[in-house]
N, C-alpha and C positions, 0 to 999 in steps of 0.2 A: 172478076170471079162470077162464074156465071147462075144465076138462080135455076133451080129444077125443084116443082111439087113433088112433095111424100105425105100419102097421110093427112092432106087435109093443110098441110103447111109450107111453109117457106126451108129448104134446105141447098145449100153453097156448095157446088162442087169444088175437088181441091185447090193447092193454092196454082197460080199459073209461074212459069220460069221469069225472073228480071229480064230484062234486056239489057239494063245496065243499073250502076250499084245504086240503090233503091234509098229514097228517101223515108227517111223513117223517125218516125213521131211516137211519141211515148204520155201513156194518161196513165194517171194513177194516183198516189198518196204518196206519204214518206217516203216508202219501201223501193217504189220508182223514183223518186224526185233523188235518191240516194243516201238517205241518213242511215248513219252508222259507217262510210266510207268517207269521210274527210279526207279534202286536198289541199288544206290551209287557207287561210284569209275566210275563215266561215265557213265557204264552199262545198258543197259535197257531188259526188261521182256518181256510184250506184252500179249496178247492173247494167240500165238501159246502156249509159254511155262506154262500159266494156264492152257490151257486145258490138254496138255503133262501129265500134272499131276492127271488129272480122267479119262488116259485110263487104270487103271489096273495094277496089278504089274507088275514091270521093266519098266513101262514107262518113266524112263530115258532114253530108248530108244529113243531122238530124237533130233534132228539136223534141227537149225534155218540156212537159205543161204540167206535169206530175204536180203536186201540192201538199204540203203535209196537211193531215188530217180531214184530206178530201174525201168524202162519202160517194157512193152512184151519184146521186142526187148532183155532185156538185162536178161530176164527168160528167153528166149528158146535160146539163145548162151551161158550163162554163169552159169547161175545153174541150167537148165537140168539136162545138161551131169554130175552134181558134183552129183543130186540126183538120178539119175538111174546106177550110181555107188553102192550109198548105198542101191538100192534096197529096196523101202518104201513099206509098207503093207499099210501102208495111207501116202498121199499127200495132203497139202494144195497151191491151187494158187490164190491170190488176187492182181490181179494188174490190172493198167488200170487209175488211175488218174493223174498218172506224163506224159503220153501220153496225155490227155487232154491239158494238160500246154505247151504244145509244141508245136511252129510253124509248126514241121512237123507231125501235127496229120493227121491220115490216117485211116480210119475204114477199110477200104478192109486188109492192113495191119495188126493192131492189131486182126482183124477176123483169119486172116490168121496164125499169128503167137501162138495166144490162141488155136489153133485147132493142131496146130503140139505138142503144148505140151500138149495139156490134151490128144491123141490120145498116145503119147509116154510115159507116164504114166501109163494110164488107161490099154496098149497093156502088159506091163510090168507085171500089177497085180494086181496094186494100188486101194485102193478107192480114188474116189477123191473128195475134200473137195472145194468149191467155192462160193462166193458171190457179191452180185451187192452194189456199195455205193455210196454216198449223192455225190450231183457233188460241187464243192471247190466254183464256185462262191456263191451259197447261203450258205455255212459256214463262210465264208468268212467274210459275208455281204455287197458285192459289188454291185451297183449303179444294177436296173434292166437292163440297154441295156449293161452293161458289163455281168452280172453276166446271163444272158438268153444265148447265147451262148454256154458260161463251159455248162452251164446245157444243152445242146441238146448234145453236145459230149457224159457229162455221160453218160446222156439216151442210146445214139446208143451204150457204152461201153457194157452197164448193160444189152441193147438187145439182142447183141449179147453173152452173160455170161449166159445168159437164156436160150438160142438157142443151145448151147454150151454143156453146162451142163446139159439138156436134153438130150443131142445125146449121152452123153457118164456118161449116168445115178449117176451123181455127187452129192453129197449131197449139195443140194445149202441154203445159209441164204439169205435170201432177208434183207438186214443191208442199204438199201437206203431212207427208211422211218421209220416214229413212234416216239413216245413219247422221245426213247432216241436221236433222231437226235437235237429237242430245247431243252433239258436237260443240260445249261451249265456247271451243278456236272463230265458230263458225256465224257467233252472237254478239252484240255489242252489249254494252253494262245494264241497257234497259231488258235485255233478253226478249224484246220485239222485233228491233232492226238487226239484218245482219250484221255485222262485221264487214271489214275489206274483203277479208276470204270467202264471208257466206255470199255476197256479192259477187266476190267472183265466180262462184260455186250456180248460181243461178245464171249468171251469162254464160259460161262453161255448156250447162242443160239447154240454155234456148239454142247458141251456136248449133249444138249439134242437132236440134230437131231441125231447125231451118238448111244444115248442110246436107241431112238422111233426104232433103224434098232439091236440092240442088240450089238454094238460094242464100250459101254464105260462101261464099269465096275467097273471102280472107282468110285470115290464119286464124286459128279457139285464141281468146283471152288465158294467158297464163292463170295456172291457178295459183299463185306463191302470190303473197302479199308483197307491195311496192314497200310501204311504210308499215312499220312497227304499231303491232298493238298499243294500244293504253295500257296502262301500267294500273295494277289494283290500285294504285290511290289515288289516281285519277279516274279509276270507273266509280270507286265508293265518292268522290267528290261530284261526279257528273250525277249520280244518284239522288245525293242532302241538297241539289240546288235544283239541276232543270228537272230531273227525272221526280223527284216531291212536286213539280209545279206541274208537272204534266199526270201525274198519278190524281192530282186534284184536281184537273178541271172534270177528267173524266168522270172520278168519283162524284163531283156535285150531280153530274146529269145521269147517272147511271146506278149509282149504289144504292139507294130507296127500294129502285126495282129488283136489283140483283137481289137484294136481302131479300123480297118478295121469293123471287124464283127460290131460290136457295132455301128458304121456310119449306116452299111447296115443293120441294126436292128432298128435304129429309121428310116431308108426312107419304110420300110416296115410296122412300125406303123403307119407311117402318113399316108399313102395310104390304112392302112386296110387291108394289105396282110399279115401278120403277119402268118398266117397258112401256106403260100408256105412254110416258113424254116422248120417249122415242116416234111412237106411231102416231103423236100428235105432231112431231115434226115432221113425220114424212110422209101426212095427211095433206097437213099445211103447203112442202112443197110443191106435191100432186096438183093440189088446188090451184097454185101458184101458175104452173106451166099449162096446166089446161085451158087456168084464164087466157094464157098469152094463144095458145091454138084456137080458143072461139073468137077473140078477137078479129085475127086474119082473115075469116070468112067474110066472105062478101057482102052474105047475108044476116051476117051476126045483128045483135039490137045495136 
């Protein structure tokens, strides 16, 4: 992919045609690694590996690095370097919500660290594959002055994923709104990870952006689920054991603060200020992406 200046920066014109069926590597979190799609003995599928299967023959060519509870931070030190070893004809990166859950969330940070790796990708070869998603307090269905917060984080996540992925001409799914987000067919019992179907409902969207550019030649992943949902007593049981275990480690690192925000979110209701947080968020962004354009200069400090 070839680089061309706009503006003071680095921008990727589109993606170019395979030659042949394109090896392809997947970073991200849970959401990629596949939880909430089970294929027995533990094991999960996901998205990435639906779609893997309508790029065309040999698309066994591909290699999930995904990790649950992986942050930026822990794609651009740790499965980077694992996937510009194998050298991807296509790249997917989706991450960004496990930084939201995290006391030390930082958008100039995760701007910063989303930028070295879609840059050391995209410099590589790769197409690159990206998307913005629903932020965890309203999956969740958390209380409005908790659950308003998550959602300003997303948003600057998802802003910057926009930003991003325009500069280094990404194929982007906009997956943070629409019918499938209230769809609970389309959610597993934690109502963060999809389901089989929300899964396949996200390879189904990437498929077809990669087919509209001419680079899926296989046949769309079906949308009908292989296997049978859980059964309500088995999502209320996945709930009282891993889903209480995973509710808690989060809460140890994160609820102090939220309770902070969440305070400083009803004293900004009562007063009617409630728009300053918005424009403190999308100050912060601003700030966030500008960092990343002084950087590039030659002559920057």
């Amino acid at each position: 992919m070839r680089p061309v200046r706009f503006g003071g920066s680095t921008r990727f014109e589109g993606p170019p045609r395979f030659e042949q069926a394109p090896r392809f590597v997947a970073l991200g979190d849970s959401l990629t690694e596949g939880v909430g799609d089970p294929v027995g003995d533990g094991a999960w599928r996901g998205w990435a590996a639906l779609l893997a299967a309508g790029l065309g023959e040999g698309a066994d060519r591909f290699t999930n690095l995904a990790v649950s509870g992986s942050q930026t931070r822990d794609v651009l030190e740790r499965q980077l370097p694992a996937a510009l070893e194998l050298r991807p004809d296509l790249v997917s990166v989706v991450v960004g919500v496990n930084d939201t859950l995290r006391c030390t969330f930082d958008i100039q940070a995760v701007a910063a660290r989303l930028d070295q790796v879609y840059a050391a990708l995209t410099e590589q070869g790769a197409v690159l594959l990206t998307a913005c998603l629903p932020d965890p307090g309203t999956m969740l269905g958390l209380p409005g002055a908790l659950a308003h917060p998550l959602a300003r984080r997303q948003r600057a996540v998802n802003a910057v994923v926009h930003a991003l992925s325009d500069r280094y001409a990404a194929l982007h799914l906009h997956a943070c709104e629409g019918v499938w987000i209230t769809d609970r067919a389309m959610w597993s019992a934690d109502r963060l990870h999809p389901a089989e179907r929300g899964h396949r409902q996200l390879a189904l969207r990437f498929h077809a952006l990669l087919a509209e550019h001419g680079l899926a030649t296989g046949p769309a992943p079906s949308p009908e689920p292989e296997f049978p949902g859980p059964t309500r007593s088995a999502s209320l049981r996945w709930l009282a054991t891993a889903g209480t275990g995973w509710v808690a480690r989060r809460c140890t690192d994160l609820l102090p603060q939220l309770l902070t925000l969440a305070a400083d979110e009803l004293r900004h209701r009562a007063r009617g200020t409630s728009a300053r947080l918005d424009l403190r968020t999308s100050a912060a962004v601003s700030a966030a992406l500008a960092a990343l354009s002084v950087a590039e200069q030659p002559d920057a400090a």
